[in-house]
C-alpha positions in Angstrom: -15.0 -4.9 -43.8 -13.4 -2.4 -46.3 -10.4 -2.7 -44.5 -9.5 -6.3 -45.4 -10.6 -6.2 -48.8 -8.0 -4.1 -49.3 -5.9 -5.5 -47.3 -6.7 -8.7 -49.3 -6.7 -7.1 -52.8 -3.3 -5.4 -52.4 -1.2 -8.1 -50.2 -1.4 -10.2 -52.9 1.2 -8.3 -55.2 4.2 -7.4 -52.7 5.3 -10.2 -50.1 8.1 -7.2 -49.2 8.1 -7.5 -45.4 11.2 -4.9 -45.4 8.8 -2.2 -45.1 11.1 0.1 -46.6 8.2 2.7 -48.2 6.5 2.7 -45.0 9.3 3.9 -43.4 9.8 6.7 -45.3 6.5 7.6 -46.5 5.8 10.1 -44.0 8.6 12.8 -44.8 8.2 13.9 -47.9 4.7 12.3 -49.3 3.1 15.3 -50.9 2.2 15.2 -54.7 1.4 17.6 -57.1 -2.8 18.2 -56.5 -3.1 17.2 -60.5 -2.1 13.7 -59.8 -5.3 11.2 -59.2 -5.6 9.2 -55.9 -7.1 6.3 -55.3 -9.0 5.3 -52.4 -11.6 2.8 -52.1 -14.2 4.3 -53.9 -11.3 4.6 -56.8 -12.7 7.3 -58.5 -10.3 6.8 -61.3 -12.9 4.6 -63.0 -15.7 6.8 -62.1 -16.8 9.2 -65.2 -15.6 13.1 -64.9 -19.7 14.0 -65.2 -20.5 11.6 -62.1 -17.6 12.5 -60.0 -18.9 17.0 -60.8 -21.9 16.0 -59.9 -20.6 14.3 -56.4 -18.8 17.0 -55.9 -21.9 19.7 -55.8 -23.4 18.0 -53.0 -20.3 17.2 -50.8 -18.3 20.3 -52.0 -19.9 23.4 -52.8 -22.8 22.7 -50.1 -22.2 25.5 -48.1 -20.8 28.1 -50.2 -23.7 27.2 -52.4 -25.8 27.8 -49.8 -24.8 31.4 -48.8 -26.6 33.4 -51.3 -29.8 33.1 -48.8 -28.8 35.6 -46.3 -25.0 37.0 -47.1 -26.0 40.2 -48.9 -29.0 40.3 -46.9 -26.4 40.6 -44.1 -24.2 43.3 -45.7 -27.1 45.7 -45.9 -29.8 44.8 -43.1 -27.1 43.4 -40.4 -26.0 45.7 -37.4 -22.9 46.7 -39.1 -25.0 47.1 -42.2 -24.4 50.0 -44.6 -26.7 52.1 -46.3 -29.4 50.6 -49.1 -28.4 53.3 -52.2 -26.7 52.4 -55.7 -23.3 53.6 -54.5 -22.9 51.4 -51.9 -25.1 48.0 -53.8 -23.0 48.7 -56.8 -19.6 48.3 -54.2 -20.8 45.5 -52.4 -21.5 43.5 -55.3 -17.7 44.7 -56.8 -16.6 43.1 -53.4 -18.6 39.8 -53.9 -17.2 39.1 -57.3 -13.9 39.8 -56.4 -14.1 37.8 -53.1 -14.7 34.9 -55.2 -12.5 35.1 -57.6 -9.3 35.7 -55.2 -10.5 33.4 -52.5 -11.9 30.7 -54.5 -10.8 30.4 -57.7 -7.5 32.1 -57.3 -6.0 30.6 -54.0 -7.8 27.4 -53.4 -8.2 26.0 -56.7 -5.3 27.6 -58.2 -3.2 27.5 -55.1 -3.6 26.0 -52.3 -5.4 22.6 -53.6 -1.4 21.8 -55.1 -0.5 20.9 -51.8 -1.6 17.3 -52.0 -0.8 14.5 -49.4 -0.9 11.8 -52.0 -4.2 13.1 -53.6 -5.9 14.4 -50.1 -6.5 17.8 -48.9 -7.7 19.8 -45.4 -5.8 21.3 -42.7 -4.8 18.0 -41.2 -3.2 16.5 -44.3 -1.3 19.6 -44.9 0.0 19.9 -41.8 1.6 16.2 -42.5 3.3 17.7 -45.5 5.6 19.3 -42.7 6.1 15.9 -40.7 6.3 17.7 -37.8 5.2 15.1 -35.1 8.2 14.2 -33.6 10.3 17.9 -33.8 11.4 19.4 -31.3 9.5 21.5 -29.3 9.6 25.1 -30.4 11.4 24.4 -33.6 9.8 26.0 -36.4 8.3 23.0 -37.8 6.7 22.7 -34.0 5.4 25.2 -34.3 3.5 25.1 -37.3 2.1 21.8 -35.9 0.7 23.6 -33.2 -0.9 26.6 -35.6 -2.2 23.9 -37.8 -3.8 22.0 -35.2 -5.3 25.1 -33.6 -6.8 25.8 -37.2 -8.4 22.5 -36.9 -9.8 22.9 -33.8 -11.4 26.4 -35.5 -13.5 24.3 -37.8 -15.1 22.6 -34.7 -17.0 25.9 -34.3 -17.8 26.4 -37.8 -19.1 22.8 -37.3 -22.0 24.1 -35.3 -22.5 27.1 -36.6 -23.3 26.2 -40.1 -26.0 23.9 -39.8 -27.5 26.0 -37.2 -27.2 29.4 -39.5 -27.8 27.3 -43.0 -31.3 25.6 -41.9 -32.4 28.1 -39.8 -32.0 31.4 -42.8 -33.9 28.7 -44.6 -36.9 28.3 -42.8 -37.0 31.6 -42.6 -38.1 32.1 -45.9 -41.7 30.8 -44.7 -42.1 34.2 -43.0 -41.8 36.0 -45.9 -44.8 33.8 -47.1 -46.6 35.1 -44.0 -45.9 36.8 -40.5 -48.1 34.1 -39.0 -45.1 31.3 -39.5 -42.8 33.9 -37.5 -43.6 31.7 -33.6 -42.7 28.6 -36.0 -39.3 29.1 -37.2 -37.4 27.9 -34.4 -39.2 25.2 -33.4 -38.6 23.9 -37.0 -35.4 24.3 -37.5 -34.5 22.5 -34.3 -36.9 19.7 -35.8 -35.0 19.3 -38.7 -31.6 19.7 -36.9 -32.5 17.0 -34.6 -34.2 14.7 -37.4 -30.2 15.2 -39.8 -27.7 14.2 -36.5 -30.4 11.2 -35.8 -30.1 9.8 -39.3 -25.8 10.2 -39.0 -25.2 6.4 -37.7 -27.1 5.4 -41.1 -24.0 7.1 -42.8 -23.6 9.8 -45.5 -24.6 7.4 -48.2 -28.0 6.7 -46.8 -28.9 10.1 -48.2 -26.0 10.6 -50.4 -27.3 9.6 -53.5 -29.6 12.5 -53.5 -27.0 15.1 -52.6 -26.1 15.6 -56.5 -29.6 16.1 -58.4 -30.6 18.1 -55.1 -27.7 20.8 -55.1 -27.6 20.6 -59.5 -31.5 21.7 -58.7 -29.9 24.5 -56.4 -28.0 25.7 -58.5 -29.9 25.8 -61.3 -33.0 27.7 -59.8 -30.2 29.9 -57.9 -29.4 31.0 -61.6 -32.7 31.6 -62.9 -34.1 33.7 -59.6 -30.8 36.3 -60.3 -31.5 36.4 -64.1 -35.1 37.6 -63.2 -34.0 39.8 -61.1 -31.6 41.0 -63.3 -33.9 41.9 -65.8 -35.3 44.6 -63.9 -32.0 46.8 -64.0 -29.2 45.0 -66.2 -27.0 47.8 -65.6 -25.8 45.9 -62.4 -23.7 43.8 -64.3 -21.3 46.7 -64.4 -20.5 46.1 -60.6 -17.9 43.7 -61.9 -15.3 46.4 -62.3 -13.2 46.9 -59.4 -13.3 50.6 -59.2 -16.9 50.2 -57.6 -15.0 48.5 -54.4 -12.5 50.6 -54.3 -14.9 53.8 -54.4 -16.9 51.9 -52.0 -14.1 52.1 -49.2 -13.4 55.3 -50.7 -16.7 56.5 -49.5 -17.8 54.6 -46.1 -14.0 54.8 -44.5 -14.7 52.3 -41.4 -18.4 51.5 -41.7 -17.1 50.3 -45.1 -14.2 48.3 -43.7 -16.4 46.8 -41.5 -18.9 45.3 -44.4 -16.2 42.6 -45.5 -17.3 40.9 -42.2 -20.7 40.0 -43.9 -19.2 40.1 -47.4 -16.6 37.1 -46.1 -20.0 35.0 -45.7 -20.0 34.4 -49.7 -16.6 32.5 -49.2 -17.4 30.3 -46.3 -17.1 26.8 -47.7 -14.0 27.9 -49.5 -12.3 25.0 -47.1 -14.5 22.4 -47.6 -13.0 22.3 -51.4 -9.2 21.3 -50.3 -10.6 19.1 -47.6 -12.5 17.2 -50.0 -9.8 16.9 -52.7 -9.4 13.4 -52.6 -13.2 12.1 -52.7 -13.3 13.6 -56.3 -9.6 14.7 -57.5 -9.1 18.1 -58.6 -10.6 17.9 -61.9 -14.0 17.7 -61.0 -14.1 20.4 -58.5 -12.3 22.8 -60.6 -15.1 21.9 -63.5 -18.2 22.6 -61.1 -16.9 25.5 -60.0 -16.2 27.3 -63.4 -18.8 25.9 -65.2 -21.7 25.9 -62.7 -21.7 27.0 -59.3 -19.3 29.9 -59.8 -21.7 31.6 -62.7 -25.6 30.3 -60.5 -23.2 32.3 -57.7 -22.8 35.3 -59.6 -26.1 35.5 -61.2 -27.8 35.2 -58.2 -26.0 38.0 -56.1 -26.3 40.4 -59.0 -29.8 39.5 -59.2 -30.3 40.6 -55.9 -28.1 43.5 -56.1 -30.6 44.6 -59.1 -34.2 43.8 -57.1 -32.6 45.9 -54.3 -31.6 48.8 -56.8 -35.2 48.6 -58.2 -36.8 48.6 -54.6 -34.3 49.6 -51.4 -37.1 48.4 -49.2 -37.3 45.0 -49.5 -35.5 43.1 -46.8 -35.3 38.8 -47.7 -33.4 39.9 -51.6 -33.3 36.4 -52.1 -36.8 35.4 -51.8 -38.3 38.2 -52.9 -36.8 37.5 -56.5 -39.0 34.4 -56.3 -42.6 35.0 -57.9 -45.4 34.5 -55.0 -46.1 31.1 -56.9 -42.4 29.9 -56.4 -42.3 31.1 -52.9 -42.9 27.9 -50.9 -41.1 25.3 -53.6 -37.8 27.8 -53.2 -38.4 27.5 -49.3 -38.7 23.7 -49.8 -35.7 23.3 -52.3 -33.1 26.1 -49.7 -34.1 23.7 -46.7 -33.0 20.2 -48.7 -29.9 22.2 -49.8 -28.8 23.8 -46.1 -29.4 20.1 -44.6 -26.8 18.8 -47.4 -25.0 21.6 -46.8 -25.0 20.4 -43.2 -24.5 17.0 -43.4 -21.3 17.8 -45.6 -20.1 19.5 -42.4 -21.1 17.2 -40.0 -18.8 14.3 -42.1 -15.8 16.4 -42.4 -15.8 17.3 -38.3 -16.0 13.1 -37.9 -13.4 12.4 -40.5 -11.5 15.4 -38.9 -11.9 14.2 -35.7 -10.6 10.9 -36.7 -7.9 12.0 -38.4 -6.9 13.8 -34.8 -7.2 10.7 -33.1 -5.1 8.4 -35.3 -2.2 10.9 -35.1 -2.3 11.2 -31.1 -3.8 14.2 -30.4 -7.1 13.1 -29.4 -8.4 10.2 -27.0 -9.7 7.4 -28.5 -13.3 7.6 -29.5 -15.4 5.0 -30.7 -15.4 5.1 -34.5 -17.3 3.8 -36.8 -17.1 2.9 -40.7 -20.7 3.3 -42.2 -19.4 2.1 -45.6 -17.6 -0.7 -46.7 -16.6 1.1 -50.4 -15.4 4.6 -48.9 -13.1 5.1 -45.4 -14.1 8.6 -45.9 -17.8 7.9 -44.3 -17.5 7.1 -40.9 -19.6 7.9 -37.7 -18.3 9.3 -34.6 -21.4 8.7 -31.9 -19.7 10.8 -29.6 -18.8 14.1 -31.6 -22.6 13.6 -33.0 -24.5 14.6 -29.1 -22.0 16.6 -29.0 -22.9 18.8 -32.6 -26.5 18.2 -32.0 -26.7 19.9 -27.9 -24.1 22.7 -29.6 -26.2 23.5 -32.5 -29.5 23.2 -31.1 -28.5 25.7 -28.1 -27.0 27.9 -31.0 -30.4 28.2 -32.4 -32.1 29.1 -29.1 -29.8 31.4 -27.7 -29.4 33.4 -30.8 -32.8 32.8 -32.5 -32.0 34.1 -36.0 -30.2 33.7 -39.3 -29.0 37.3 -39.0 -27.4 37.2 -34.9 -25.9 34.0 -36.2 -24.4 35.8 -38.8 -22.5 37.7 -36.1 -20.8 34.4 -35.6 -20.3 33.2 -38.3 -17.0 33.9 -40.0 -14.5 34.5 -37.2 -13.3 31.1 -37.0 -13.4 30.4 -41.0 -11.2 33.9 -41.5 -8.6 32.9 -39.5 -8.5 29.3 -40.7 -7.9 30.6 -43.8 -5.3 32.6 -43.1 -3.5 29.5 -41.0 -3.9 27.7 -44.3 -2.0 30.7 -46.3 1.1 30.7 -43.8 1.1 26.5 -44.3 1.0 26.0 -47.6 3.5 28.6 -48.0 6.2 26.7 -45.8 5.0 23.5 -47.4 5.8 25.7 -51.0 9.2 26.5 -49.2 10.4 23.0 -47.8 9.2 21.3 -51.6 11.3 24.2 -52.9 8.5 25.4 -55.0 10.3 28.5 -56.3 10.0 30.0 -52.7 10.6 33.7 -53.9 7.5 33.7 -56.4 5.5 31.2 -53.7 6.7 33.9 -50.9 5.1 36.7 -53.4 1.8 34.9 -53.8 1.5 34.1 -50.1 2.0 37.5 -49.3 -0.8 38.9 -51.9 -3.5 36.3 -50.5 -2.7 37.0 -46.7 -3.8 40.9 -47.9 -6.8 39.4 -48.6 -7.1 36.9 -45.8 -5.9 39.6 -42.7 -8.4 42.4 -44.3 -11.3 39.6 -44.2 -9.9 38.9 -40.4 -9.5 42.3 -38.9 -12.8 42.8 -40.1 -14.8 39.7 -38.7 -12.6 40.6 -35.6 -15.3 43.2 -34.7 -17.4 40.3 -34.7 -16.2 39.1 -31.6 -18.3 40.7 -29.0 -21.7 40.3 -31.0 -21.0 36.0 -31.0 -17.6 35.6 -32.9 -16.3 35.0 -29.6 -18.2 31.6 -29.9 -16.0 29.7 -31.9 -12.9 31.1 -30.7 -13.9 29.5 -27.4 -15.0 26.6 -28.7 -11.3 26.0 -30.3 -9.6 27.2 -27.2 -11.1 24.4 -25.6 -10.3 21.8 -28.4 -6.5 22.7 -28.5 -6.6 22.4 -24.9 -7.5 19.2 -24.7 -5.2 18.0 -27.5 -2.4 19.4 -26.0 -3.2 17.9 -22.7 -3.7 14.5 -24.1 -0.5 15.3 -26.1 1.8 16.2 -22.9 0.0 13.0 -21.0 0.9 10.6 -23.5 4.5 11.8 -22.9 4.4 11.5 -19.5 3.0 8.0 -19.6 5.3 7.3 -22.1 8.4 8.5 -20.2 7.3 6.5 -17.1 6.8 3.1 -18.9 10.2 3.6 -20.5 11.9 4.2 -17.0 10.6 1.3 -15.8 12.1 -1.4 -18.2 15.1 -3.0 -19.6 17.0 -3.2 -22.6 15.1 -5.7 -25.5 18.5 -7.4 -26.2 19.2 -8.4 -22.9 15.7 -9.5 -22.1 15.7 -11.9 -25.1 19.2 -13.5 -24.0 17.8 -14.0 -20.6 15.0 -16.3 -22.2 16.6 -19.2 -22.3 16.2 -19.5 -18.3 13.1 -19.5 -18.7 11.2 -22.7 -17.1 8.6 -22.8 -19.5 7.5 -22.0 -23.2 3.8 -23.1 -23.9 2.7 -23.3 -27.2 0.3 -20.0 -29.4 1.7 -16.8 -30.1 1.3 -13.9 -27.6 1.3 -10.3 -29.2 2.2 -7.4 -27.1 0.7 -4.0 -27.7 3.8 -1.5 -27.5 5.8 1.6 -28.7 8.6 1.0 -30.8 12.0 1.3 -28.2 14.7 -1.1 -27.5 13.7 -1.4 -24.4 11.3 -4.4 -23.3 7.9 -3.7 -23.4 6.2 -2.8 -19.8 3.7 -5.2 -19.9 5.7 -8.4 -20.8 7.7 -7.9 -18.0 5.0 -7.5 -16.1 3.3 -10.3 -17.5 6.9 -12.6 -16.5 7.4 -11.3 -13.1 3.4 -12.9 -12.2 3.1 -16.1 -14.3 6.7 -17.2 -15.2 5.8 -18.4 -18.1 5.5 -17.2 -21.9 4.2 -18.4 -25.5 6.8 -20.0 -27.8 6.2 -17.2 -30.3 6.3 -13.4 -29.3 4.9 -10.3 -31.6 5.7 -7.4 -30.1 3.5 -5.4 -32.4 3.5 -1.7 -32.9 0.6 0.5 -34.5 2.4 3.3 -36.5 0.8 6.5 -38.3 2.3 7.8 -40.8 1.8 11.3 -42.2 0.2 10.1 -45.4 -3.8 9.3 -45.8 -3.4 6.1 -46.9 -0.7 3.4 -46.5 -1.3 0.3 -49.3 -1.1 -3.1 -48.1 1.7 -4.4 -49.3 3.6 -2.1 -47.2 1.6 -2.4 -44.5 4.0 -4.5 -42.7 7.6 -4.5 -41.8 8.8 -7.9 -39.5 12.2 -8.4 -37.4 12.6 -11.4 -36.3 14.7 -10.9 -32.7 15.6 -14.5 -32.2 14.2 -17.0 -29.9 10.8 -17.1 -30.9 11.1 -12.9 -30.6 9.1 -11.0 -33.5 8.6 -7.3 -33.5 6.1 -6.6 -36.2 5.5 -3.0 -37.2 2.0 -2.3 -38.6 1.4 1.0 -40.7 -1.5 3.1 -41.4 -2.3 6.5 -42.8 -4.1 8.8 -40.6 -7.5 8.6 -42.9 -7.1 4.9 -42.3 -8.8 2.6 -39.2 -6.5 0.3 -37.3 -7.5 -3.6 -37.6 -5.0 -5.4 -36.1 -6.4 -8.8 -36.8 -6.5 -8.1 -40.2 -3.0 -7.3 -40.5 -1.7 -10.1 -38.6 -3.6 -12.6 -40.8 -1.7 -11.6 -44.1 1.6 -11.6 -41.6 2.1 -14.9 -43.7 2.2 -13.1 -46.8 5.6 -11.8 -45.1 6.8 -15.1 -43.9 5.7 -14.7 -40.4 2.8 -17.1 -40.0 0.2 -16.5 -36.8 -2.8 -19.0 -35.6 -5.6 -16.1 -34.8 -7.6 -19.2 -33.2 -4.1 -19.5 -30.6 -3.0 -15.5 -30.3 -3.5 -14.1 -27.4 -3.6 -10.3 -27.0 -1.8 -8.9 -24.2 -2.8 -4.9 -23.9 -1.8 -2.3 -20.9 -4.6 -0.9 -18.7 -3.5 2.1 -17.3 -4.6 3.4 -13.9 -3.2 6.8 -13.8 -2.9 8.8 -10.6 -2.1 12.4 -10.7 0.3 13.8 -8.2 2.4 17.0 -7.3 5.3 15.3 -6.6 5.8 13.9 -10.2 6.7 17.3 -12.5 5.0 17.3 -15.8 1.6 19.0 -15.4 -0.3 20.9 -13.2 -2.5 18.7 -11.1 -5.9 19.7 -12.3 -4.4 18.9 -15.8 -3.3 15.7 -14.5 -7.0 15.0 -13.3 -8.2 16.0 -16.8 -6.4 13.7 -18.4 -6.6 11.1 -16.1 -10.2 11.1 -16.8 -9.7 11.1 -20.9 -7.8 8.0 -20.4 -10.2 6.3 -18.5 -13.2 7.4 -20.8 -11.5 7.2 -24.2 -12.4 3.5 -26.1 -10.2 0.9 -25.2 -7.4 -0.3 -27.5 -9.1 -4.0 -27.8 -12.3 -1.8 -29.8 -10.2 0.4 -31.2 -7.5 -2.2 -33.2 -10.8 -4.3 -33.6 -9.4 -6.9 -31.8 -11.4 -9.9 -30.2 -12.2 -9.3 -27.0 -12.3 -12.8 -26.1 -8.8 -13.2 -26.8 -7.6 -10.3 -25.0 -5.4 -10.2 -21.6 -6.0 -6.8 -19.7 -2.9 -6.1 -17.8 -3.5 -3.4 -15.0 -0.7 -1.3 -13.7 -0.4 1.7 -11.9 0.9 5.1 -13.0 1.6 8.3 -11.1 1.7 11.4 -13.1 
């Protein structure tokens, strides 16, 4: 597993068992984005050229993407606005400024120097803040909770963009011919339901092909706008800003309303933080400038000028294809919305598991589909559940363009959560705060104008995702508030560690092994041992009481993986730490416990774990009861602890006790 080789690799240079960076490694562990990271792919020793190439698959996927139906959408939607020079010209000033600000200004200029050691996304940044255990409604509390609703936003944009990528890309075939019209849908669910079936294969089944594929893209993306820009090159003068601002000028509200459809060009802007630390900030920063940015531009103003030359076509971007080209450019936009796709698809899994090692979501079954990158894993689970969403996406709205509707709500005000963030992250690093309040201020212009006017989405399908991350943050926040309550009942229900320990010397009877005990890390005597002395009166002559801990960093090495206390009389708490992009293998760790001095027999360990029967009542205060039942029922259907911490199963002791909540 990829997990012990580095546990292997890395144990063998620190036999440090103090554990004195892990302690600490959560509270202020944020980097400049310029510095390199290292994960286990260790891209450091990858060439700049390979990593650019990476990155165009993984990255720029679904902003690259977008060209097919955005300023289709700003013309031909139902808020669309007049086809006539005046308003093209504007509409094209909008898009090239769009993507300068948004993209190239605040993300990679920005934004992407709020690195968690080298990793980016809403998660990690919200871990800058090291607000887990705050109090509640302090202002770092707070944050935590804005942060996690913005990550419970991209759980809609999860759906929504393979449904709307795939699907404007199939429809290209009915510009071909009307008589592929009865076909689209049935298609694009095809090749929806073909991409979620090959996910337990992992991203690097069809990974390799993600680069050449999307360089491709781009590429022909550049040569369709400079033919279509040969046909009126006087379009190239929609780059000055006064063609916006006269646009506005001109359509008052209508006009407002046309950043809705001209936010679509920008969409994907997240996925470049998220995926900082596959590539480093080099890499993405070169792609963009040097490729994707410029087949962007060249390929909206190519459009803008086919649309000048003839206001009545309706598909801009595959009518710049000549009739030869049609069905290749069909061909080439559907391998490049899968990718696109499939980029999503990974970051809601490694999102998702992110959420789960850091408590906020029940345990789901997880699993590594590469033993050289943690960041491919496979969530069987979230998978159905992306696949029935999309697929009923497609049906019930049928099109590229009522998807559009959609589309862009959730993503707006992501990006606005991300704004207020890295500002406070800015503030807390003291990152000049008066010039980093300044900047923040001039970007969330930008990011609320882009909001308010996606707002008006809302009742044409924007309301989708919004209820789709209602319900996410309601579940994490139940699961959060159950955990307490569990938590606070076990504690009640105990005694003080020291006093245990002394009290072991009455003991009858010591056999010989080493028992580990799953528990939080209190003073007080861990439920389950007691409960484990007051049936069998009896107990190993060595004791771990082990603790899982997640720290707010992605990665934890292993030499500091482990911090040991030995408690006396046989008594050992061991403290195990991981980053929250990191899995949990208990095993693992406890085998290099000798690297620490603490030597354990896995052969003669037995694992004692709590099983939990919760039962909700009134009479308990906490929740309300039908929250109780809720999450009562994601306790009982979340993956056991034994499958999670990959630990044996045939060395496992389930001890049952009962809760009320």
């Amino acid at each position: 597993m990829a997990a012990e080789e580095e546990d292997r690799s890395l144990a063998k240079g620190s036999k440090n068992g103090t554990g004195e960076k892990a302690d600490g490694a959560g509270a202020d562990g944020g980097h400049d984005g310029t510095e390199e990271h290292k994960n286990g792919n260790d891209k450091g020793r990858q060439s700049l050229p390979f990593l650019c190439l990476a990155a165009l698959g993984i990255v720029y996927g679904d902003i690259g993407t977008s060209p097919i139906y955005a300023l289709r959408e700003a013309f031909y939607s139902h808020d669309g606005i007049t086809v006539m020079p005046a308003n093209i010209f504007g509409v094209l000033s909008l898009l090239f400024w769009s993507l300068i600000i948004v993209i190239s200004i605040k993300y990679l200029a920005v934004v992407m120097r709020a690195s968690n050691n080298g990793e980016g996304g809403i998660i990690a940044l919200v871990a800058l803040l090291n607000p887990w255990k705050t109090e509640k409604k302090s202002r770092r509390y707070m944050l935590m909770l804005l942060g996690l609703f913005g990550a419970a936003l991209l759980y809609g944009d999860g759906t929504i963009t393979p449904a709307i990528s795939v699907l404007s890309a199939i429809e290209g075939l009915e510009v071909a011919t009307p008589a592929f019209k009865p076909y689209i849908v049935p298609i694009t669910i095809a090749i929806l339901v073909g991409l979620f079936l090959i996910q337990k294969r992992g991203t690097a089944a069809v990974g390799s092909l993600f680069g050449p594929v999307m360089l491709t893209w781009f590429a022909v993306l550049g040569l369709l706008g400079i033919n279509g820009i040969v046909h009126h090159p006087g379009v190239i003068a929609a780059i000055n800003p006064i063609y916006a601002a006269s646009f506005f000028a001109d359509n008052g509200l209508a006009g407002f309303l046309v950043l809705g459809t001209v936010f679509l060009v920008v969409t994907g802007g997240e996925a470049l933080y998220a995926d900082m630390g596959h590539f480093g900030l080099a890499p993405i920063r070169l792609a963009w400038f040097f490729l994707v940015l410029p087949a962007l531009l060249l390929n909206y103003f190519g459009q803008g000028a086919m649309m000048l030359e003839n206001p009545d076509i309706t598909q801009p971007f595959y009518q710049m294809a000549p009739d030869w080209a049609l069905y290749p450019v069909v061909g080439l936009a559907t391998l490049a919305t899968v990718i696109a796709s499939q980029a999503v698809i990974s970051g809601v899994f490694s999102l998702t598991r992110q959420a789960v090692q850091l408590g906020q979501l029940p345990r789901l079954n997880i699993v590594q589909t590469s033993h050289e990158s943690y960041g491919q894993v496979y969530i069987p689970f979230m998978n159905w559940v992306l696949m029935a969403a999309t697929i009923g996406l497609v049906l019930g709205f049928g099109s590229s363009s009522n998807l559009a509707a959609a589309y862009g709500v959730a993503v707006s005000m992501d990006m606005v959560i991300t704004t207020i963030l890295a500002f406070f992250v800015a503030y807390r690093w003291g990152w000049f705060p008066r010039i980093a309040g300044v900047i923040a201020a001039l970007l969330l212009v930008v990011d609320l104008a882009f909001f308010g006017a996606n707002v008006f989405k809302i009742p044409d399908g924007g309301w989708y995702p919004l209820v789709v991350a209602g319900v996410i943050f309601f579940v994490m926040g139940t699961w959060r508030r159950g955990r307490e309550l569990v938590g606070r009942h076990l504690q009640d229900d105990t005694e003080p560690l020291d006093e245990f320990i002394e009290s072991l010397d009455e003991l009858p009877m010591r056999i010989e092994g080493t028992a580990v005990f799953m528990t939080e890390a209190t003073h007080k005597t861990p439920p389950m041992l007691l409960h484990h002395l007051r049936h069998n009166r009896v107990l190993h002559e060595q004791v771990i009481l082990l603790t899982v801990n997640t720290l707010d960093v992605p990665r934890v090495p292993a030499a500091d993986r482990l911090k040991i206390d030995d408690l006396g009389r046989g008594v050992y708490r061991v403290q195990v730490y991981y980053g929250f992009m990191q899995a949990s293998n208990v095993p693992v760790a406890l085998r290099f416990a000798g690297e620490f001095g603490l030597d354990v027999d896995l052969e003669h360990t037995t694992f004692y774990v709590g099983r939990e029967s919760l039962i909700p009542t009134s009479e308990v205060p906490g929740m309300m009861v039908w929250r109780e039942h809720m999450f009562a029922f994601m306790a009982l259907n979340a993956t056991r602890a034994t499958s999670y911490y990959r630990i044996p199963p045939e060395r496992v002791v389930e001890l049952g006790i009962q809760i009320e909540i």
